[in-house]
N, C-alpha and C positions, 0 to 999 in steps of 0.2 A: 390665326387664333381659331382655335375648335368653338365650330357653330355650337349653340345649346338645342336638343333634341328637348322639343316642349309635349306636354301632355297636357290639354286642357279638359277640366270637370266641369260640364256641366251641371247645376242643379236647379230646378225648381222649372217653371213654368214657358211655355213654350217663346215668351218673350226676351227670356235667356239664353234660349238657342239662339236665337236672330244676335243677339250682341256677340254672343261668343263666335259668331259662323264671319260677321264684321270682325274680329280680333284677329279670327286664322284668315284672314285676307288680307291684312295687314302685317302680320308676321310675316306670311309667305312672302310676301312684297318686299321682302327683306332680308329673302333667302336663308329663315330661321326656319330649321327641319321640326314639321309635326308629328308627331305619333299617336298613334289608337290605346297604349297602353301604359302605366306610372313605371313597366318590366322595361321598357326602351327608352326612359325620360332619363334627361340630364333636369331637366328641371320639371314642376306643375303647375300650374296655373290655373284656381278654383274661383271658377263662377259663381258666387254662392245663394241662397234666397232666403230669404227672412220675414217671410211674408205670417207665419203661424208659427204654433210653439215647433210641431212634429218636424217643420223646414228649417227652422234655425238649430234645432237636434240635430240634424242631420249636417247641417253644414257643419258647426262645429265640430262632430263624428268626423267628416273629411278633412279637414284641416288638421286633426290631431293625426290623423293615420298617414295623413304625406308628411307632417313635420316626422315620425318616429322614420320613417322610413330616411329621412334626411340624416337625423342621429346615427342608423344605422349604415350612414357614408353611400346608400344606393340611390341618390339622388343630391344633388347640388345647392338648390334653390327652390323654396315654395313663395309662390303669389297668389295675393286673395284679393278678389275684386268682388262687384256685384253688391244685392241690395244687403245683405247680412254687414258690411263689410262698410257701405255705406252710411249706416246707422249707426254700428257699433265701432266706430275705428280706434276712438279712443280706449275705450273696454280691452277689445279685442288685443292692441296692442299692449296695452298689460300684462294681460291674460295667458298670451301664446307669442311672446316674443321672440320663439323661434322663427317665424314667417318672418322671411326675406324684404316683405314690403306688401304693405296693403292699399289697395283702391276702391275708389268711388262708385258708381253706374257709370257706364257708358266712356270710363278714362280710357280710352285706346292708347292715346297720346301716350298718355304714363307708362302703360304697361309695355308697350313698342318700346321705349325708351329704358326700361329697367332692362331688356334684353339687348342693346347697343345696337338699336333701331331707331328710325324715323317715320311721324306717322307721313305716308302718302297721301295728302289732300286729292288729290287726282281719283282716287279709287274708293273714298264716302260713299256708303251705300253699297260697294260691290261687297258679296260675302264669298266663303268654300262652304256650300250647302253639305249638313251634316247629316239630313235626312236623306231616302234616296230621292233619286235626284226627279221625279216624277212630281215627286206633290215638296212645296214650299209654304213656308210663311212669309209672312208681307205685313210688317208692321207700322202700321200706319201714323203713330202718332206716341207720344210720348208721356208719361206724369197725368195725373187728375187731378179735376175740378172740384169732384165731389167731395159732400164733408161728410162723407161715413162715419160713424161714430167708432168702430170697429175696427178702421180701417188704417195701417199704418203707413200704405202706398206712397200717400204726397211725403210723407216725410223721409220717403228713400228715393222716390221719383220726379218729387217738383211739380210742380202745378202742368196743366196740359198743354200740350207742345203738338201743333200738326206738322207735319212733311209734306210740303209743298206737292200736288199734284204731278207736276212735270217730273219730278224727281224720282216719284212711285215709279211713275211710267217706267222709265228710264229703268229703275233696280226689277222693274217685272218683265222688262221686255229682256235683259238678261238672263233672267231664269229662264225664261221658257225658251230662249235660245239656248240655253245647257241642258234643255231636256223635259222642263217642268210644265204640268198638264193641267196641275191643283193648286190654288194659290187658295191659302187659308189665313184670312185677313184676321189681326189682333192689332192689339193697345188695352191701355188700362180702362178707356171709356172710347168704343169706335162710334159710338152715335156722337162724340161730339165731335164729331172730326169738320175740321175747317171752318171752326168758330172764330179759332184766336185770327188765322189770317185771312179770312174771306169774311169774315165777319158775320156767316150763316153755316150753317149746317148742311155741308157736301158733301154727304154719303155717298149718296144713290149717283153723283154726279160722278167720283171717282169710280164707282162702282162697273157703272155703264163706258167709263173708257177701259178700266181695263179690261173686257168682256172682248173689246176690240181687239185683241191682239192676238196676232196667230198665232198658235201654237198650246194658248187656257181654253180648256175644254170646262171644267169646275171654278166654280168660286164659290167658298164659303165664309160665313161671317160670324165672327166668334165676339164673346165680350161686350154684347151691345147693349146698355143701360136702359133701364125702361121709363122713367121717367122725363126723360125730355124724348122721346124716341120718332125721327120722323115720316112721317107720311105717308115721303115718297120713294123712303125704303121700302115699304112692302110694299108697292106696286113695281117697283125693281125687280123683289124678289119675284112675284106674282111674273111679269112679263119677259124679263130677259131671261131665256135659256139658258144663258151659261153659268148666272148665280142661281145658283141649289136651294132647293126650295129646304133649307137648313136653317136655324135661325139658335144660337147661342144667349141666353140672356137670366146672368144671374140676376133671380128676384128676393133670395136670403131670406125672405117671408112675406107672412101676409096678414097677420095680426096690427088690427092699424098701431095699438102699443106699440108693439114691439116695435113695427117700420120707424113710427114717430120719434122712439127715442135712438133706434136706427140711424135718424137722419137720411132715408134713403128718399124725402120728397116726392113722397107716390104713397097714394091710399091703398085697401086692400081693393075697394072699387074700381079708383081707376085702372091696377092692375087687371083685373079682370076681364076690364072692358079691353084694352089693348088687347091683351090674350085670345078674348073673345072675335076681335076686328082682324087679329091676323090673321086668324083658321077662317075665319068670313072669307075674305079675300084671299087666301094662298091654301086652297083646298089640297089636302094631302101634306101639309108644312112637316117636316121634322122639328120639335119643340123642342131643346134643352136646357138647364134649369140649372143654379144651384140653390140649398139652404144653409143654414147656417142653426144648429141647436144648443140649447143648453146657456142663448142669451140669458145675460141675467136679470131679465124683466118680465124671462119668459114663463108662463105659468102652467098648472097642468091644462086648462081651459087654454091657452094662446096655442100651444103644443097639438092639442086638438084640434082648434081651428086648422092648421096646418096641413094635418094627416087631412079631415076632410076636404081642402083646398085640393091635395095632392091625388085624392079617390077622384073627384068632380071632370079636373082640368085634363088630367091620364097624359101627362108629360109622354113625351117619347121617351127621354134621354133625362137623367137626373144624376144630379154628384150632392153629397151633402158631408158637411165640417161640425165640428165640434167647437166652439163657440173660444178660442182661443184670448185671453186677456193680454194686452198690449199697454202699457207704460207709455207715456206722453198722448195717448189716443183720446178722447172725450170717454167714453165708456167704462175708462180708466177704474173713475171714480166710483162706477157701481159696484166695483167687486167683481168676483169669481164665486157666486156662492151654490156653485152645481158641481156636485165631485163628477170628477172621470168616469166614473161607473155609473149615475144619470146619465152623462151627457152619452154615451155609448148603447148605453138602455135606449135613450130618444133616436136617435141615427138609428140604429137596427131594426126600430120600429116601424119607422120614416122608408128605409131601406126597403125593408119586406114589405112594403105596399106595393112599394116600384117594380119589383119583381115582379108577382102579378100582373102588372099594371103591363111592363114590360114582355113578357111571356105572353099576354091575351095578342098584342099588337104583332110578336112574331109570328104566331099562330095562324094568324088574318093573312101574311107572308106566304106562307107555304102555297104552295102550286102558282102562284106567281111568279114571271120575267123578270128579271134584273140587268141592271147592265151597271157594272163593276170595273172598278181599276184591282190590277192585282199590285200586291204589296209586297209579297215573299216566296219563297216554297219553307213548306214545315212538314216531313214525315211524308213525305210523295203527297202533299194537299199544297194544296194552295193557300195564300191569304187575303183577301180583298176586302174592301169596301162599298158602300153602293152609295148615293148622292146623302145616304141618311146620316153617317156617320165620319167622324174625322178621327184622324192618328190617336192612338193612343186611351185617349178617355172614352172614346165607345167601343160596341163589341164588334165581332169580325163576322167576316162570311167565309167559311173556310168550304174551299172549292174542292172537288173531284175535277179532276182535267177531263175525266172521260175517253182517255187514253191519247189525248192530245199535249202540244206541248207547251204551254203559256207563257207570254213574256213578261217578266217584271215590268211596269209601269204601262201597260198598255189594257185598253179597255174589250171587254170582252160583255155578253149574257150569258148568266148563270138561270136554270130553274131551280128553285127553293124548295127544298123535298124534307126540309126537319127543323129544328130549331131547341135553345133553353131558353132559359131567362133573359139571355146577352146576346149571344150569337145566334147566325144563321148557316143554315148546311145548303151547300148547293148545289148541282153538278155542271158540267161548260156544256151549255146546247150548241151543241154540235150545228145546229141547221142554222143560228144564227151566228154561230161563232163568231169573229173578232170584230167589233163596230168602229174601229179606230186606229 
């Protein structure tokens, strides 16, 4: 019988790489051929995310254009997995009853099986890294606790679920035996990691073993909630060299209203003060942030408060959302009473501070040392990163080789001779050339 040649979509957030990277480990295990493209697919298989309005547009966009492409006899079979898929299953199957077969989060099982597969128990945890193979994710945990008002997560992901220690170990001493240098830890709440089975919060504890293993040079920590946030994380970060003095932590706001009806169980004080105690203790920290605008409690006065929050604190790194309305959510019930065109107005506004904000801080950069991992080559430049920044959501440093010739994933210093608002320009100092 002819194997099916799979094409897998990913969509939405780097936690969906990690599952679909566990799925092509399990296909392969199975000897079902993968492809990079829907031009080589016998069949596809869409990851989807349903996390906001603009990601369930999207997934649905992908879903119609593999099912047309199905109509049009150039592929076999479509499958839709993931969180959109998870929520909507009943809808969806209405809706688009072309798809061959829809799944859950995390059904391996099923989807191995819809392809006349079995899942490998023996191989949980092993992934085919889809990034290059230098920097990985490491997803630590599973579902959240929190009752975000806003938030539709538990009800695609289930309550918080750790990954036993040993286990991490185990899926990171892997990777960094295939190559990987950067282990870039996520979940939907990593500060609570090892509540449900240690019955405390073992961050820093995980943290500190995987630093031990040969071959992680970085670790960074993405996704860390701030109000229960602990302790002796940031003397982790502050003390161990190999976790980056980086620190990810959406705060969505700061207006105690807003938080309060938020649900996010943190003041605009004690935010503050945590913000305040982490640059105490982790001098030089890269800060990254998101918000959240155009809530609907939120007023011209809370909006304000915000911008000034955001002038005060001078984030490194900032992402900000349009205030998305969700169906079964608590917030539900307030309504959407901010058109698009406010909520866009607030974001640009929000935006253009950070700019600035951002632009002063590269500026401070220039004539400054770096020491970088490269990422790509683009137009005879290089692409890299510095401990500041991770894949994707921040800017780059695009490097001058200086007529040398640099390897992907390996660490080099750059000097910093320009910069915009996002990125930084650099060239490879030669005198110190490759640190690793």
């Amino acid at each position: 019988m002819k194997q099916n040649k799979i094409n897998i979509i990913t969509l939405g957030c780097s936690k969906n790489t990690v599952d679909s990277e566990r799925l092509m480990r399990q296909l392969n295990a199975n000897n079902i051929e993968l492809v990079d493209s829907s031009d080589d697919a016998d069949s596809i298989v869409i990851n989807t995310c349903g996390f906001i309005d603009a990601a369930k547009e999207e997934s649905i966009n992908t879903i119609l254009q593999a099912v047309e492409l199905k109509k049009k006899g150039k592929i076999k079979k479509v499958v839709v997995a993931g969180c959109l898929s998870e929520r909507y299953m009943d809808d969806l199957t209405k809706e688009i009853p072309e798809v061959d077969k829809y799944f859950g989060t995390e059904d391996y099982e099923g989807v191995v099986k819809e392809f006349g597969g079995s899942l490998k128990y023996e191989l949980l945890g092993e992934r085919i890294i889809s990034t290059p193979n230098h920097y990985a994710y490491l997803k630590i945990s599973e579902g959240c606790d929190n009752p975000c008002s806003f938030c539709a997560i538990p009800l695609m992901r289930g309550g918080h679920k750790s990954k036993p220690i040993d286990e991490l170990l185990i899926e990171a001493k892997n990777l960094a035996g295939n190559g990987t240098k950067e282990l870039i830890i996520i979940g939907q709440d990593t500060t609570d990691y090892g509540k449900d089975i240690y019955n405390k919060r073992n961050l820093a504890e995980l943290l500190n073993k995987l630093s031990d293993i040969n071959g992680i040079e970085w670790i960074k920590l993405l996704y860390a909630y701030p109000s229960h946030f602990p302790d002796d994380v940031i003397e982790t970060i502050a003390e161990n060299p190999k976790v980056c003095k980086y620190l990810d932590m959406p705060l969505q706001h700061i207006s105690d209203e807003v938080l309060r009806s938020m649900r996010r169980g943190i003041s605009s004080r004690r935010t503050k003060e945590l913000l305040y105690k982490i640059k105490e203790r982790i001098p030089g920290i890269t800060l990254r942030t998101t918000f959240i605008v155009g809530y609907p409690n939120e007023t011209e006065k809370e909006f304000q408060e915000l911008c000034d929050f955001v002038r005060n604190i001078e984030f490194d790194r900032m992402g900000v959302f349009n205030y998305s309305i969700e169906e079964t959510t608590p917030s539900f019930i307030l309504g959407d009473p901010f058109s698009q065109n406010e909520k866009e107005a607030r974001k640009a506004e929000l935006m253009k501070i950070q700019s600035e904000i951002s632009l002063k801080k590269n500026e401070n950069l220039i004539g400054q040392k770096l020491k970088v991992i490269i990422d790509d080559i683009e137009d005879r430049h290089y692409i890299a990163r510095s401990e500041r920044e991770v894949p994707e959501v921040d800017g780059e440093i695009i490097v001058n080789p200086n007529g040398q010739y640099l390897i992907r994933g390996n660490f080099y210093e750059v000097d910093i001779y320009d910069c915009n608002e996002y990125d930084l320009f650099g060239e490879h100092s030669v005198n110190g050339g490759k640190t690793k």
